[in-house]
HTML snippet that shows the backbone in 3Dmol.js (N, CA, C, O; Angstrom):
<script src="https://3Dmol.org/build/3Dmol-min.js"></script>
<div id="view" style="width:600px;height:400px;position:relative"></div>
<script>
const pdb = `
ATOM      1  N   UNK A   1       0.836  -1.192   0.000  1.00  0.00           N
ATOM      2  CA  UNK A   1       0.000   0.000   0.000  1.00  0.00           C
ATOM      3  C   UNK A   1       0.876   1.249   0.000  1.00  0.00           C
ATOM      4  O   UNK A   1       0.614   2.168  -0.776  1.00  0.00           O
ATOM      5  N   UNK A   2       2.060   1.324   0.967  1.00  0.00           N
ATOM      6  CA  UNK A   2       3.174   2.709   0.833  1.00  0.00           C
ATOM      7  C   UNK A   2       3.700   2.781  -0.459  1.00  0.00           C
ATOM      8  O   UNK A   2       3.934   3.852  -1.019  1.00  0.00           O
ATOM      9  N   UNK A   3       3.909   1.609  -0.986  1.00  0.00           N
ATOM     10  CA  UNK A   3       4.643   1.496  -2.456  1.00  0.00           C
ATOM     11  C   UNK A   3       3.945   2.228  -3.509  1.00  0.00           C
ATOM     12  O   UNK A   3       4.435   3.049  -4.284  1.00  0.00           O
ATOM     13  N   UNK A   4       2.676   1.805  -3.432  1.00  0.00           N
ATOM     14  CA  UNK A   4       1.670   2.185  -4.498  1.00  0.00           C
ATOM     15  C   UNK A   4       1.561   3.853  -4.111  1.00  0.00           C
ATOM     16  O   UNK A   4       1.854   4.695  -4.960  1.00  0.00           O
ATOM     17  N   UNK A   5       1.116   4.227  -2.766  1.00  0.00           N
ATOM     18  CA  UNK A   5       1.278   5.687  -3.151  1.00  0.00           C
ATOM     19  C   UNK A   5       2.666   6.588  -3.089  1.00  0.00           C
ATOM     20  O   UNK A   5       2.756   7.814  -3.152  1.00  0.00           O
ATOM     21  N   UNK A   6       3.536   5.777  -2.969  1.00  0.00           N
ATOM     22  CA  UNK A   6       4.396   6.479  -2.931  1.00  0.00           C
ATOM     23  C   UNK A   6       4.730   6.597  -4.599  1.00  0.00           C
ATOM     24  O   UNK A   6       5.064   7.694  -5.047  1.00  0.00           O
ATOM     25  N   UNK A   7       4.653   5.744  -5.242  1.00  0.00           N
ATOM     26  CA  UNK A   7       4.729   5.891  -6.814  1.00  0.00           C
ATOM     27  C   UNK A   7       3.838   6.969  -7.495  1.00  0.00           C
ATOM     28  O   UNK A   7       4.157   7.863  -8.279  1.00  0.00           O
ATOM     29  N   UNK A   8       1.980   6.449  -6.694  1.00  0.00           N
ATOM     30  CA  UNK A   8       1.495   7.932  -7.487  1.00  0.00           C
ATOM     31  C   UNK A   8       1.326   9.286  -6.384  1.00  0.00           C
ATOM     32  O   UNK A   8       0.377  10.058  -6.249  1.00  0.00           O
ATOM     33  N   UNK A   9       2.677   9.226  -5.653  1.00  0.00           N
ATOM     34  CA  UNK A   9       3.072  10.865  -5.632  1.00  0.00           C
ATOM     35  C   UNK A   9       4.199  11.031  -6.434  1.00  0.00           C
ATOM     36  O   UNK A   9       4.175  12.054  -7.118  1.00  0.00           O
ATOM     37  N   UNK A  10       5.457  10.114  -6.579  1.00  0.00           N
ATOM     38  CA  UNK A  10       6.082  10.076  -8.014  1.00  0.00           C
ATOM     39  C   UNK A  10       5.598  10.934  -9.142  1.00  0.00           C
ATOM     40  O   UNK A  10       6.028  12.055  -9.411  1.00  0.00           O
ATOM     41  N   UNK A  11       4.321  10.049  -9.995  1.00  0.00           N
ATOM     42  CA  UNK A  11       4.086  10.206 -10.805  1.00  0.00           C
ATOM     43  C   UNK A  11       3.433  11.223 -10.862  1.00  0.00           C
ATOM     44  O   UNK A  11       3.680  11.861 -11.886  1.00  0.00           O
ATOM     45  N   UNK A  12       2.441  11.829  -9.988  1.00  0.00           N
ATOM     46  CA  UNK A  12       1.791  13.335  -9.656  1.00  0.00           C
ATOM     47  C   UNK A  12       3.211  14.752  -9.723  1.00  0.00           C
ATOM     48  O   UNK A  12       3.127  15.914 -10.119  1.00  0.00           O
ATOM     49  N   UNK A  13       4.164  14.132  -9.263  1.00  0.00           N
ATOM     50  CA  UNK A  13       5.323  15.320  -9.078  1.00  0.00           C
ATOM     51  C   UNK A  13       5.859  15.542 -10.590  1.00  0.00           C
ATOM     52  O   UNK A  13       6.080  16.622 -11.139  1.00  0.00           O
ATOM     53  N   UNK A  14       6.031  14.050 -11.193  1.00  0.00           N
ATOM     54  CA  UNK A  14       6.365  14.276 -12.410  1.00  0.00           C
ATOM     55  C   UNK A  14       5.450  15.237 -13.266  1.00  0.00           C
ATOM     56  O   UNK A  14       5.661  16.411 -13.567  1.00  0.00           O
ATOM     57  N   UNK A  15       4.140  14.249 -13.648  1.00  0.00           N
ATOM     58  CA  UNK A  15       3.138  15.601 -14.097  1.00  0.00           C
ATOM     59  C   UNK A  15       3.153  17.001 -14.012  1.00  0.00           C
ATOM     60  O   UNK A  15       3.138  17.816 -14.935  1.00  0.00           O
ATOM     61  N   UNK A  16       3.193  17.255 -12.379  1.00  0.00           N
ATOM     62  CA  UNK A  16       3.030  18.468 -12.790  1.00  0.00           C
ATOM     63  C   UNK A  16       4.707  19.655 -12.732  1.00  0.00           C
ATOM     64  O   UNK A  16       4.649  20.885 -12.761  1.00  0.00           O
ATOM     65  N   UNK A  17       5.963  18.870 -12.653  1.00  0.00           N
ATOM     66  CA  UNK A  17       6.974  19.301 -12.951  1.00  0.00           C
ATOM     67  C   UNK A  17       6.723  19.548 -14.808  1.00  0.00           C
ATOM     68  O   UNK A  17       6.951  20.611 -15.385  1.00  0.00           O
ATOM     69  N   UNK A  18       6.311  18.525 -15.341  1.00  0.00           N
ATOM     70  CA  UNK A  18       6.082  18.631 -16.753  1.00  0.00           C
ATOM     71  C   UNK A  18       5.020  19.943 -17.055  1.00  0.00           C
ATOM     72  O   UNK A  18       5.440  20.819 -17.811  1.00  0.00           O
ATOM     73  N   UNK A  19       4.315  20.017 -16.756  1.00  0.00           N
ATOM     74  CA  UNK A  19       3.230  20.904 -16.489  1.00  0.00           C
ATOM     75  C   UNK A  19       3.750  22.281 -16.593  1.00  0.00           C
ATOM     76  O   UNK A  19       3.548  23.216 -17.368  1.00  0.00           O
ATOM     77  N   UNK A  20       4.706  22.037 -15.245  1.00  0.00           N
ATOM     78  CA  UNK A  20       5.054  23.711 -15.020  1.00  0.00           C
ATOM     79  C   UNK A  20       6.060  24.253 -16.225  1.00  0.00           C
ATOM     80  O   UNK A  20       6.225  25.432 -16.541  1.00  0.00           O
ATOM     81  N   UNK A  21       6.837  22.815 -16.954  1.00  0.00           N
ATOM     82  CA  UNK A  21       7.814  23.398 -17.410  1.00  0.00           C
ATOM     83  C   UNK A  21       6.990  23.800 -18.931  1.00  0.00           C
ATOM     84  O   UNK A  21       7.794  24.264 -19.739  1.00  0.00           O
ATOM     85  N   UNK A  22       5.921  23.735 -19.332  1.00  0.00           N
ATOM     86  CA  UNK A  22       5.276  24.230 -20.310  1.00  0.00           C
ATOM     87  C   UNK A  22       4.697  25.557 -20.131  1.00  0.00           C
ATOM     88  O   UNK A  22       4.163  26.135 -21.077  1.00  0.00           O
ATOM     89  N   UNK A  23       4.777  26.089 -18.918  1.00  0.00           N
ATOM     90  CA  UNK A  23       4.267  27.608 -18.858  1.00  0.00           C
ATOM     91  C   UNK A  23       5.215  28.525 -18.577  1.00  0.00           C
ATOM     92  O   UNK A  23       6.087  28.607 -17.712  1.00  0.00           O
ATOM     93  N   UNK A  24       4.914  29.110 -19.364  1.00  0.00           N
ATOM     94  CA  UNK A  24       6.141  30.330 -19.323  1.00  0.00           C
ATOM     95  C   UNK A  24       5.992  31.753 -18.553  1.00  0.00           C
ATOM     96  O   UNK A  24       5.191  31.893 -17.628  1.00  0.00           O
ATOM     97  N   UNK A  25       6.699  32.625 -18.942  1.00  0.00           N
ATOM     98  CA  UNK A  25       7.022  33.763 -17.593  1.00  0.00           C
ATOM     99  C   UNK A  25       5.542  34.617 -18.300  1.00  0.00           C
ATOM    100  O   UNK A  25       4.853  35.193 -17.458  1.00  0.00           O
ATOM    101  N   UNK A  26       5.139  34.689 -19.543  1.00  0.00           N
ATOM    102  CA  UNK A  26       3.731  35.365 -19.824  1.00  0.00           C
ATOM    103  C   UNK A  26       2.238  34.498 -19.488  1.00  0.00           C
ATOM    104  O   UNK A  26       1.122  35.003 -19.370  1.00  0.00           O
ATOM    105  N   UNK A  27       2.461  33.620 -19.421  1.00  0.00           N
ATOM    106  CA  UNK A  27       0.876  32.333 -19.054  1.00  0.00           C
ATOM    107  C   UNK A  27       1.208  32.795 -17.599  1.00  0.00           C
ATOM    108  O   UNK A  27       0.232  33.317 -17.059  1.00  0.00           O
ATOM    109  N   UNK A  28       2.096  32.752 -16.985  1.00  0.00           N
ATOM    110  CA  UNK A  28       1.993  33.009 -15.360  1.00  0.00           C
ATOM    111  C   UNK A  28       1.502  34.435 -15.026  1.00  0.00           C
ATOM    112  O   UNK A  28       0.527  34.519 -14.280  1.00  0.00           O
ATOM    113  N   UNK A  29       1.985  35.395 -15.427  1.00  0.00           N
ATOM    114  CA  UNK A  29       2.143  37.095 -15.808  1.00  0.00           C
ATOM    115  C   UNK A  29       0.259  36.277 -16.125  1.00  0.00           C
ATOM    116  O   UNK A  29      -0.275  35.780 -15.133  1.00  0.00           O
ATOM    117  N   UNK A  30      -0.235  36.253 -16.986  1.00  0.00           N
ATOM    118  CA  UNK A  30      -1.495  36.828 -17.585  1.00  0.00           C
ATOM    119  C   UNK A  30      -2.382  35.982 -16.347  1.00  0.00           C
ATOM    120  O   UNK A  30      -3.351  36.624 -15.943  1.00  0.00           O
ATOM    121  N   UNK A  31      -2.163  34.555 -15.662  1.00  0.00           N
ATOM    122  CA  UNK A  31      -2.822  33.805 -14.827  1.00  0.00           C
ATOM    123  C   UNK A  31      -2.987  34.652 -13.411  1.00  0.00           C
ATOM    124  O   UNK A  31      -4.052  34.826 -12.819  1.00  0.00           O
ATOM    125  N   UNK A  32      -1.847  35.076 -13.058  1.00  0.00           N
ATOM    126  CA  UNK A  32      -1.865  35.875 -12.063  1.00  0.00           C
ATOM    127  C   UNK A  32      -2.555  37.383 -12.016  1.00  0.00           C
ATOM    128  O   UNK A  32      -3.220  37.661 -11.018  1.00  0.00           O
ATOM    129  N   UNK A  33      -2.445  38.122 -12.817  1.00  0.00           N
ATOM    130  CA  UNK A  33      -3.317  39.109 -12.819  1.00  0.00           C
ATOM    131  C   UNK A  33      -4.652  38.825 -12.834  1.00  0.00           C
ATOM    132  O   UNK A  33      -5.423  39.431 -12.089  1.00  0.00           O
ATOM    133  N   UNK A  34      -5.099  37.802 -13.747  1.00  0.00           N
ATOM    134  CA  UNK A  34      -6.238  37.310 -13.789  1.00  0.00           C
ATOM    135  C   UNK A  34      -7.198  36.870 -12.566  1.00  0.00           C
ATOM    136  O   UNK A  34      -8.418  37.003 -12.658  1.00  0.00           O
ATOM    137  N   UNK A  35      -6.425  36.210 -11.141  1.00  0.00           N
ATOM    138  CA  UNK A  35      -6.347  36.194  -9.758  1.00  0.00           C
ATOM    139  C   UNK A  35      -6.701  37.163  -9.416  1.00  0.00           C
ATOM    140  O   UNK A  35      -7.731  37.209  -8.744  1.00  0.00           O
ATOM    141  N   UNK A  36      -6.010  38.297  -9.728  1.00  0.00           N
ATOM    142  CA  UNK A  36      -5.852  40.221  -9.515  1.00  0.00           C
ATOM    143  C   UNK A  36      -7.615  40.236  -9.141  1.00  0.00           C
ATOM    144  O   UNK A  36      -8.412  40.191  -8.204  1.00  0.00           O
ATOM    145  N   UNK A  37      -7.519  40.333 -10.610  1.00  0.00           N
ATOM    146  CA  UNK A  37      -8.982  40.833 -11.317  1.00  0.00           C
ATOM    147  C   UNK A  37     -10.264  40.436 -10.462  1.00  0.00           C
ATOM    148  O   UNK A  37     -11.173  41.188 -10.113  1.00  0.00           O
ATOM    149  N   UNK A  38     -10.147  39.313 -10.251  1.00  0.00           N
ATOM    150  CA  UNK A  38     -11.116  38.080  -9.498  1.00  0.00           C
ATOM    151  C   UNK A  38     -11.051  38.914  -8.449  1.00  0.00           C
ATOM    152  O   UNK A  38     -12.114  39.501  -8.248  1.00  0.00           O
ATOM    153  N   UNK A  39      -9.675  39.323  -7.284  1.00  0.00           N
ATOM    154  CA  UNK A  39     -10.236  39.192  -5.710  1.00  0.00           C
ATOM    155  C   UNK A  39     -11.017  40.952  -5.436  1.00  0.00           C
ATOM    156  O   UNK A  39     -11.806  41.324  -4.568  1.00  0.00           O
ATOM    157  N   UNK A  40     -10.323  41.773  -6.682  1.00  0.00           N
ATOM    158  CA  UNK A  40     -10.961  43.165  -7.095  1.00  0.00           C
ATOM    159  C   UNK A  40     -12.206  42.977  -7.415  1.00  0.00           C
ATOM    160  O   UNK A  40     -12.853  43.224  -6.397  1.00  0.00           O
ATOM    161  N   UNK A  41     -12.920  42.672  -8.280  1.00  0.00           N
ATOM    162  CA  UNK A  41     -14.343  42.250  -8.444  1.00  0.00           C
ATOM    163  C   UNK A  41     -14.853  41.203  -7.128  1.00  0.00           C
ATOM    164  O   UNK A  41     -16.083  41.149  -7.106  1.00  0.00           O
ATOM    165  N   UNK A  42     -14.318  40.517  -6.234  1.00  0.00           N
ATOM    166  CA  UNK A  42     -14.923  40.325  -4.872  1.00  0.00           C
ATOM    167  C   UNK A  42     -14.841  41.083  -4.237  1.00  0.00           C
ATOM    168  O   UNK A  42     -15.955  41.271  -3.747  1.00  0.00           O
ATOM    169  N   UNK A  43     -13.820  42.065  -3.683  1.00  0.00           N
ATOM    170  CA  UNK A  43     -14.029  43.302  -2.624  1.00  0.00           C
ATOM    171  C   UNK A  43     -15.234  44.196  -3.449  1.00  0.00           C
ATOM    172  O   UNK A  43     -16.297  44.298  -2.836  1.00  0.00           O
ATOM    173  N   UNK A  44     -15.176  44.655  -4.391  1.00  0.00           N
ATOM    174  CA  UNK A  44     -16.456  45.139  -4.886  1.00  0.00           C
ATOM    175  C   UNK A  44     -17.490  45.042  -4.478  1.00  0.00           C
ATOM    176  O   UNK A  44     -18.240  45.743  -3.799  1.00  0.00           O
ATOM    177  N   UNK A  45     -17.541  43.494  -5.223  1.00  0.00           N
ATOM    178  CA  UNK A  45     -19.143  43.585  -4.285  1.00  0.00           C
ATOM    179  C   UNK A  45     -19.259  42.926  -2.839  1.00  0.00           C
ATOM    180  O   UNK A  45     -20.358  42.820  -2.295  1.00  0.00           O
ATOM    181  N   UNK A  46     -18.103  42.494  -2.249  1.00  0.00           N
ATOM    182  CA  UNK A  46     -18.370  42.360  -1.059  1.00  0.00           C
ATOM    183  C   UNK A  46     -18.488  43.679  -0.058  1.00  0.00           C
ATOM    184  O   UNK A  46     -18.776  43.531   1.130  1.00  0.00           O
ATOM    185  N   UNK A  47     -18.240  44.976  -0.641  1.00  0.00           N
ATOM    186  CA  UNK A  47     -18.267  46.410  -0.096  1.00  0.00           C
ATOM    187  C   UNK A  47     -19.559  46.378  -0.950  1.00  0.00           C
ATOM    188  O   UNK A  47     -20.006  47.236  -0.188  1.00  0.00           O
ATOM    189  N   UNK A  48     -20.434  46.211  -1.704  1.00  0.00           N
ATOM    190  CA  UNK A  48     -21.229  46.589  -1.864  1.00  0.00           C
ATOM    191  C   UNK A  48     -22.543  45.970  -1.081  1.00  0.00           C
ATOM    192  O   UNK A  48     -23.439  46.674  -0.616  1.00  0.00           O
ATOM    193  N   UNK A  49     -22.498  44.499  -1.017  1.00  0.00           N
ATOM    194  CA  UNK A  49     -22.890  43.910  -0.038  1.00  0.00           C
ATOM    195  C   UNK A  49     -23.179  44.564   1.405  1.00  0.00           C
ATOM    196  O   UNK A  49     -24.335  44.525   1.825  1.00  0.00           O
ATOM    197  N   UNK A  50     -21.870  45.339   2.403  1.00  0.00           N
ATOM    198  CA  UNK A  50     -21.751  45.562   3.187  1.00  0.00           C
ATOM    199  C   UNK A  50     -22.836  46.782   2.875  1.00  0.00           C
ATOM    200  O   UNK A  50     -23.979  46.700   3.323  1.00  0.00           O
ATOM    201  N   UNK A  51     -22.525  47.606   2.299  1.00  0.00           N
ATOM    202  CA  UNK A  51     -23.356  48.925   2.351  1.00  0.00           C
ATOM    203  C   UNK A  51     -25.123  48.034   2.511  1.00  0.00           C
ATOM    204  O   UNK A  51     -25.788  48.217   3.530  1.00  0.00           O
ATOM    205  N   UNK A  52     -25.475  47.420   1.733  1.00  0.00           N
ATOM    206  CA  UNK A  52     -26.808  46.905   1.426  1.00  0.00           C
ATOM    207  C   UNK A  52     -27.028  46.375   2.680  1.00  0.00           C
ATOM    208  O   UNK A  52     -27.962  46.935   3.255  1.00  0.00           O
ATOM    209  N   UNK A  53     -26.564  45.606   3.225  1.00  0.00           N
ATOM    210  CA  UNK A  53     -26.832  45.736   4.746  1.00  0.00           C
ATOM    211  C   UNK A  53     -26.555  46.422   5.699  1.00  0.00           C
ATOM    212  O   UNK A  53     -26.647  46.034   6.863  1.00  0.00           O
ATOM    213  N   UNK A  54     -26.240  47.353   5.403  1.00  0.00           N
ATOM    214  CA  UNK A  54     -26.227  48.771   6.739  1.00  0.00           C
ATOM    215  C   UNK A  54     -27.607  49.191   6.607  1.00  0.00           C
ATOM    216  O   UNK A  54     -28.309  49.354   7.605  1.00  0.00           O
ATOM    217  N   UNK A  55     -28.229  49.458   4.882  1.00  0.00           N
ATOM    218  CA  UNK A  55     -29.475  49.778   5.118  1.00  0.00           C
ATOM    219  C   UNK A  55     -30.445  48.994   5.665  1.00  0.00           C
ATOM    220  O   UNK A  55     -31.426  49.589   6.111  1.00  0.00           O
ATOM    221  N   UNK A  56     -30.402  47.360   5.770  1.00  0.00           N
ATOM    222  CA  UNK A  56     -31.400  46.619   5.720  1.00  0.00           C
ATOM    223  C   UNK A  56     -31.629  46.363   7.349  1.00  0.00           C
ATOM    224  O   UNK A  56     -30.672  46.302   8.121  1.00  0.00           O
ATOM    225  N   UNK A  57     -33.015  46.219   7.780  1.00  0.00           N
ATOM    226  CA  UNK A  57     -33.714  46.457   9.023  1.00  0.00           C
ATOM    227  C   UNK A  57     -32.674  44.937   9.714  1.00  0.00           C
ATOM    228  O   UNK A  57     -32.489  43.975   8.968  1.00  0.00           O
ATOM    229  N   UNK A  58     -32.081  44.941  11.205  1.00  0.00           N
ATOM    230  CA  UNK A  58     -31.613  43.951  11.572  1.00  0.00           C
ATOM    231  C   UNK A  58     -32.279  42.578  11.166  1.00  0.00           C
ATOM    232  O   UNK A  58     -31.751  41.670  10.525  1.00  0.00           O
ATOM    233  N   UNK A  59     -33.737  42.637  11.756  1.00  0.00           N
ATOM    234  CA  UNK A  59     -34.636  41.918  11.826  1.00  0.00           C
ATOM    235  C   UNK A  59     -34.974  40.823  10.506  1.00  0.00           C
ATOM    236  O   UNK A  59     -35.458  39.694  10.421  1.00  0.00           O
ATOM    237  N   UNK A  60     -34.445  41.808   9.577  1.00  0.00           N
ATOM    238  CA  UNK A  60     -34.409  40.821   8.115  1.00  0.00           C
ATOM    239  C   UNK A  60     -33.427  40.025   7.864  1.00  0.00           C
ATOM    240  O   UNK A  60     -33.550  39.218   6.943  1.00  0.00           O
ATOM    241  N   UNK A  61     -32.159  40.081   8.679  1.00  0.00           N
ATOM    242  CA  UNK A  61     -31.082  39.472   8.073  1.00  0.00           C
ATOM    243  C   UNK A  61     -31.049  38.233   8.642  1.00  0.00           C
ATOM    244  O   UNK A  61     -31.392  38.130   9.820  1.00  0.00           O
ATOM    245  N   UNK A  62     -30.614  37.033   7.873  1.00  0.00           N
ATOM    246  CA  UNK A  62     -30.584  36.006   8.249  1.00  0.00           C
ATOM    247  C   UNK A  62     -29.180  35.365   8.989  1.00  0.00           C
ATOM    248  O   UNK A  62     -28.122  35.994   8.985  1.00  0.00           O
ATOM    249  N   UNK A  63     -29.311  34.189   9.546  1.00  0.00           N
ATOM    250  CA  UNK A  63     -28.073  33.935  10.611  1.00  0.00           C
ATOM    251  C   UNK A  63     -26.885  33.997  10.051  1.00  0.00           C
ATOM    252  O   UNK A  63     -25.914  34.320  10.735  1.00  0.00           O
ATOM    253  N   UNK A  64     -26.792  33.771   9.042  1.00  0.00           N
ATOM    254  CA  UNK A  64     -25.543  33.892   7.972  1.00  0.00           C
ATOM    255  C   UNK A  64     -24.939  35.446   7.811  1.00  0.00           C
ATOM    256  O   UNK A  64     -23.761  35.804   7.821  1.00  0.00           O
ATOM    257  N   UNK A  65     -25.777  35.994   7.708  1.00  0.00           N
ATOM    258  CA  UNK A  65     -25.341  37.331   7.458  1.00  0.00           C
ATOM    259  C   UNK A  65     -24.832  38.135   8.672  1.00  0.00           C
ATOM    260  O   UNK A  65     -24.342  39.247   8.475  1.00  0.00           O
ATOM    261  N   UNK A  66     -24.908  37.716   9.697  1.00  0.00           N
ATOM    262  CA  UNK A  66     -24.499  38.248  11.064  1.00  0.00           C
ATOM    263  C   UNK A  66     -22.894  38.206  11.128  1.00  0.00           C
ATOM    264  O   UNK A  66     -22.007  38.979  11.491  1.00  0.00           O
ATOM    265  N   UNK A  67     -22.978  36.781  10.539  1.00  0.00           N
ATOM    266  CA  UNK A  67     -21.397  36.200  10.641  1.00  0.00           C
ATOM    267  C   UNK A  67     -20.899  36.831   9.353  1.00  0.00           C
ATOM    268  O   UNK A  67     -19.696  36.860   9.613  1.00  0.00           O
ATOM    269  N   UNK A  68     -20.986  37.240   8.408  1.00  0.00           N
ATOM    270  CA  UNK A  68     -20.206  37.067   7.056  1.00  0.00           C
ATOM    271  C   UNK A  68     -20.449  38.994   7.200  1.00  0.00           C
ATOM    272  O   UNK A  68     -19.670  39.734   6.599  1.00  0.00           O
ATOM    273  N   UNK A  69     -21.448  39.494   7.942  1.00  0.00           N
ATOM    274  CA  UNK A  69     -20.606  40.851   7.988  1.00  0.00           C
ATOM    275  C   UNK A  69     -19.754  41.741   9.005  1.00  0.00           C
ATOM    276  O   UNK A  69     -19.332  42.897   9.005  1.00  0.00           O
ATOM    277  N   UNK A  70     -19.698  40.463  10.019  1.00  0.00           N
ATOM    278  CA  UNK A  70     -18.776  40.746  11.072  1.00  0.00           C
ATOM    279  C   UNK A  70     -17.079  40.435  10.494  1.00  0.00           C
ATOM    280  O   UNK A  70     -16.013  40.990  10.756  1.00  0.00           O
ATOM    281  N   UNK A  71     -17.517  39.058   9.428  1.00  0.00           N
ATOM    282  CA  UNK A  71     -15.805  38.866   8.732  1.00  0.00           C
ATOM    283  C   UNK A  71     -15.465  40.182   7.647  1.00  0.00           C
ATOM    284  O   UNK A  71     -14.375  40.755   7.634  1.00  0.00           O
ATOM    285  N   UNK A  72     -16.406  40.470   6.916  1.00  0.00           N
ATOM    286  CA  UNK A  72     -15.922  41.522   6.369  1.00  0.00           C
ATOM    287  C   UNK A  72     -16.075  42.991   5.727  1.00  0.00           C
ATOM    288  O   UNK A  72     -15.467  43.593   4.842  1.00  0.00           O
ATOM    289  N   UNK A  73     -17.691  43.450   6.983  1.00  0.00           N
ATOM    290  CA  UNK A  73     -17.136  45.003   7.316  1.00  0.00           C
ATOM    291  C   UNK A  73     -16.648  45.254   8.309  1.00  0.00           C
ATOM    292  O   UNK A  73     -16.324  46.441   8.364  1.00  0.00           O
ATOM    293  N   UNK A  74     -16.374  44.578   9.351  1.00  0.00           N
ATOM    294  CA  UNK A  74     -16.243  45.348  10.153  1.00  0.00           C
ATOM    295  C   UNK A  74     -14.663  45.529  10.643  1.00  0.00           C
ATOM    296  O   UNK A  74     -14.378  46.345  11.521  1.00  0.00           O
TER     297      UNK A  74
END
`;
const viewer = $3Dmol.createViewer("view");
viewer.addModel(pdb, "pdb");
viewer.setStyle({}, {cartoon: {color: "spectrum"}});
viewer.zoomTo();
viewer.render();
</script>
């Protein structure tokens, strides 16, 4: 049983050593900004979110929302 996975972590390392060595310094450059882009368009609307519940009556918000705007307006 150690044998066997120890081969397919072998073969997983190989993959993706092969993997990496096919992407170059621009696929990384364009992947990573692309990341950028993504967590900018989540603070967005997670600040927009926040505002929408400052207006909304306590009483409406559900248990979820207690927690998820204590993680991130406050």
């Amino acid at each position: 049983m150690l044998k066997n996975l120890t081969f397919i972590l072998l073969g997983l390392s190989v993959l993706l050593l092969s993997l990496a060595a096919l992407v170059g310094p621009e696929e990384l450059a364009l992947f990573l900004d692309s990341e950028e882009s993504v967590q900018a368009a989540q603070n967005t609307s997670a600040s927009q979110w926040c505002a929408d519940m400052e207006n909304k009556p306590n009483k409406q918000w559900q248990e979820g929302d207690f927690q998820r705007f204590a993680e991130e307006c406050l």
